[in-house]
N, C-alpha and C positions, 0 to 999 in steps of 0.2 A: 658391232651393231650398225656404224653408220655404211658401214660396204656393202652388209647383206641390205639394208633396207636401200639403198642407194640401185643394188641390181634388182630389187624388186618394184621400183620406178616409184618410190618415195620421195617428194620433193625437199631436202634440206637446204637449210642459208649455212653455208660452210663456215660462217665466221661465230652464229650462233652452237652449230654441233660439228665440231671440229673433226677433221681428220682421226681413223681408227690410230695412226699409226703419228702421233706426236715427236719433234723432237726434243731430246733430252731438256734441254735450255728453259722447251717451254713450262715445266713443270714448274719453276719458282717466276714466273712474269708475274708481275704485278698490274699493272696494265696492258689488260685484255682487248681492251675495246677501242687503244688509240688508231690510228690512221694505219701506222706502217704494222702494227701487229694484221688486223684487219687482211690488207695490201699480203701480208705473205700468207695468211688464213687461205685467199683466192689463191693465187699462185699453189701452193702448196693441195688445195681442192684439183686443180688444174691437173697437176703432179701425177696426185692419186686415181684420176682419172685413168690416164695413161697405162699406168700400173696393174688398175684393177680391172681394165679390160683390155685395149689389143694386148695387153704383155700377155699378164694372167690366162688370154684365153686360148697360145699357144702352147702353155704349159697343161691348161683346163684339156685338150683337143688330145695331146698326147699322151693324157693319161686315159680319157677315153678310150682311144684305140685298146691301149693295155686290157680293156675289158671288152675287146667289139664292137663300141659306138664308134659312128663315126659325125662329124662333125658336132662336135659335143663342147660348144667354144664356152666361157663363162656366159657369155651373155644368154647365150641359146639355155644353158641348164636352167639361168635362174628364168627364165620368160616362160620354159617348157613345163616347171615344176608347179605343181598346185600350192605347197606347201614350204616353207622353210621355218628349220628349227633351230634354235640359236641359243648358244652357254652360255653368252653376257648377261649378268644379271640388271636388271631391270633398275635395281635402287641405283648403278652407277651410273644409269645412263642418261644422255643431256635428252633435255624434253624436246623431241620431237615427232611427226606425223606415223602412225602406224594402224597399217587393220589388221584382220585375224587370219594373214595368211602369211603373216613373221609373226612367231611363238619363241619367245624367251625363255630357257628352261633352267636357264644358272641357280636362281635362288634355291638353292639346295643344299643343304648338308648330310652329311654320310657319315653313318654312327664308326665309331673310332674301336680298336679292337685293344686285347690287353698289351699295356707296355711289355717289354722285354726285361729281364732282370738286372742285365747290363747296363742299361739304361736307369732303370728306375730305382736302383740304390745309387746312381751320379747326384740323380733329379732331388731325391730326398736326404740328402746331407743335411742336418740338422742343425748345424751354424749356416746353413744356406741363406738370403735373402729372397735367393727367388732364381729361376734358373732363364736364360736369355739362349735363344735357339735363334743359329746363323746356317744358313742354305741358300745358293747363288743358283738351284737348280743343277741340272744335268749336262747342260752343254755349254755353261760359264766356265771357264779359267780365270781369278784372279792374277795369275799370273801373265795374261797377254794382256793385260790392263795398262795405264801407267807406270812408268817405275816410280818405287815406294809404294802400292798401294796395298800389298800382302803386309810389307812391315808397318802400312798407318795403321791398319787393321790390328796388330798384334799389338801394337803400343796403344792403343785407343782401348781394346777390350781386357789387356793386361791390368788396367787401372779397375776394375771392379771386381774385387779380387772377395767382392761379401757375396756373390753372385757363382753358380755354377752354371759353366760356357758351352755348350755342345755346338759344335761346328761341323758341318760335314763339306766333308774337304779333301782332294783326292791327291791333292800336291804336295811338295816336302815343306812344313814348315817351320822356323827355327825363333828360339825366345821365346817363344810360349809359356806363362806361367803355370801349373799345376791345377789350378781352377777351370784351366780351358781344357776341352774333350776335343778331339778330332777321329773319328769316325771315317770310315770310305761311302758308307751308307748309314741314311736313319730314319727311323719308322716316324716321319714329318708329322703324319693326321696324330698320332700318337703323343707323341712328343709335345704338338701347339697344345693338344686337350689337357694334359696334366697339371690339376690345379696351380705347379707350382713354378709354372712358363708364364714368364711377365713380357715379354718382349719378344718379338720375330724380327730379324732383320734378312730381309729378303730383295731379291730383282723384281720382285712385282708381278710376274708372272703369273696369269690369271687363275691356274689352279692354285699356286702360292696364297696369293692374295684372297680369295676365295674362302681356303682354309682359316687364314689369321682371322679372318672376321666369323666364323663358325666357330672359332674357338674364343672368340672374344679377348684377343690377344694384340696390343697394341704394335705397329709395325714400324720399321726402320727401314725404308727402299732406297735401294739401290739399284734404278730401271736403268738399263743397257740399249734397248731394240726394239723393234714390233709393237705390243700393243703397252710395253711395260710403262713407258712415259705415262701414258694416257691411265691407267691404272689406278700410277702413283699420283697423278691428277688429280682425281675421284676421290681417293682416297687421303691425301693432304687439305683438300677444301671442303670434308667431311669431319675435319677436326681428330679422324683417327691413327694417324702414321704422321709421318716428318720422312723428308729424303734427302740424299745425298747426290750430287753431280759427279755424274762418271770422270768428267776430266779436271778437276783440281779437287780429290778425296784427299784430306790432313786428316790425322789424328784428333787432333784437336776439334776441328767439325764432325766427328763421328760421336768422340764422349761429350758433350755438349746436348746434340742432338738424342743419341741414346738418354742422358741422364734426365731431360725432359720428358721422354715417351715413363722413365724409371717412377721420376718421383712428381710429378704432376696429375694427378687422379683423372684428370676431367677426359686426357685421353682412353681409358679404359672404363669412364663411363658412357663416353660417345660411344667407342666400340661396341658396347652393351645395347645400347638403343639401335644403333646401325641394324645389327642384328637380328633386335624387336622386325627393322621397318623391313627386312630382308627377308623374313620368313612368313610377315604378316599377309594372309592372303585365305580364303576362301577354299580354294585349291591347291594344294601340293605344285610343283611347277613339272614335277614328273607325270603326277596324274592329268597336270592340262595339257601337255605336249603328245600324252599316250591315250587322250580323246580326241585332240586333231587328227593324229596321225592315225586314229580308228575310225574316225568319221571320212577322211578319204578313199579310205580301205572300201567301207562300207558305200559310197555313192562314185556313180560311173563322173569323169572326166568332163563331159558337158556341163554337168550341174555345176559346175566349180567353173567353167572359164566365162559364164555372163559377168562374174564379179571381179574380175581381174580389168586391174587400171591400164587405160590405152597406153600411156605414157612405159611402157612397162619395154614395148618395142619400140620406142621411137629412140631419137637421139639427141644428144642436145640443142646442135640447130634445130631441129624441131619442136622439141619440146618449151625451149626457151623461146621460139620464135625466132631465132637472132637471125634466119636464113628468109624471114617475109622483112625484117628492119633491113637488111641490107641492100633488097632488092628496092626498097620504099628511097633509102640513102641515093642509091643509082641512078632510078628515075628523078629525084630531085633532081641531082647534079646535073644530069640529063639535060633538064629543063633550064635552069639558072643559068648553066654554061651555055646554051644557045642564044 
């Protein structure tokens, strides 16, 4: 959210709505708001600048071509387009400036289909406690991680042996006790819904994370990259998940943390309210995104560009000014030095 609203010339204090793309670290800070947290918030804003526009827009430009446009850089699509529609969902996101020409469409869940048989005589073991569902996603390898971190993993979830483990997991893994599954694939939406999934331990990954709270299922992250920090963010100062730091994962900090999300209730009641506040709305988020986007359909290009903010082309010297202060700086010195 803050990158699309940032190219569609929404003004943020980057120390208040942080960067899309957080690092790992800052997920457990405790102080947020001291000097040098602050201090790298800018710098880091600075960063993403960079990033999200000249880099992005030479990647933006070349994928144009691929379809015929030409000079199709990011900044030009988001300043050109009347509309932007957007997955984040609204309940994670930090309070800041927006109008109705960035539409949030995340808060959505999507009915779940029948388990598989394989699956679902695992799940319903009847000395079960409860079944705990692990997924790093599609283009994690635990194995390019730290070393140790496949074996903290098996000796941390070997210990909840009242529990049945489904893992989906495409690597060789060895010591596994008989309570854990591993899977090459597994039907995730399926799997979170089945009343008898207590836990998701996940990268965070926003369809990931998305699902667990549609399924009102308490989360264990494991954010790597992208927007996963920032996720596990949201969602750890939401009272509904706990995470773990990519580079010092023990054993010991995984059952610890798992056995809180286990036997602590209050995180699977949060989860349950989160949920309430996630869905709660007036309008479906698919039927308000598929009335923007019919209402553009429906009015010519003119009618829409009187409401577009000037700030939307300018730049940051401009828009901050900082290019009328410096000229102000000049002629002082100007004057004083003579």
């Amino acid at each position: 959210m803050p990158v699309a609203a940032n190219m569609r010339g929404y003004a943020r204090n980057p120390v208040t709505v942080p960067n899309t793309f957080l690092l790992s670290s800052e997920v457990y800070e405790s102080n947020r708001n001291g000097f040098f947290s602050r201090t790298r918030r800018i710098y880091e804003y600075l960063i993403d600048q960079i990033y999200s526009g000249p880099l992005a827009s030479v990647y933006s430009e070349a994928s144009g071509k691929l379809l015929g446009l030409e000079g199709a850089t990011k900044s030009k699509t988001f300043e050109n387009a009347i509309l932007t529609v957007n997955d984040f969902p609204d309940t994670f996101s930090f309070i800041q400036p927006r109008g109705n020409d960035l539409i949030p469409v995340g808060e959505h869940c999507a009915s779940s289909e029948n388990l598989p048989s394989e699956f679902r005589n695992f799940l319903e073991d009847p000395i079960s406690k409860g079944t705990i569902y692990v997924a790093f996603g599609s283009y994690l390898n635990l194995e390019d991680g730290p070393e140790g971190t496949v074996e903290a993993f098996i000796e941390a979830l070997n210990y909840f042996e009242d529990y049945r483990i489904i893992w989906s997991h495409k690597g060789n893994v060895t010591g596994a006790k008989c309570h854990i599954k591993f899977v090459n694939w597994a039907p995730q939406k399926e799997l979170l819904a089945h009343e008898n999934t207590v836990a998701f331990i996940t990268h965070g990954g926003l369809k990931s994370a998305k699902e667990g709270v549609c399924s009102g299922v308490p989360m264990l992250f494991l954010p790597f990259y992208g927007d996963q920090p920032r996720n596990a963010h949201r969602f750890v100062t939401n009272g509904i998940a706990e995470a773990l730091y990519k580079k010092s994962i023990t054993s010991t900090d995984i059952k610890q943390k798992l056995e809180k999300l286990l036997e602590d209730p209050t995180y699977k009641e949060n989860v349950i309210k989160v949920r309430s506040h996630y869905l709660d709305s007036p309008l479906s988020s698919l039927d308000l995104g598929a009335f923007h986007i019919s209402r553009v359909l429906r009015r010519s290009e003119k009618e829409f560009n009187r409401f577009k903010r000037r700030s939307i082309s300018m730049n940051h010297l401009q828009y901050l000014n900082i290019d009328l202060f410096l000229v102000i700086l000049f002629v002082l010195f100007v004057v004083f030095k003579a």
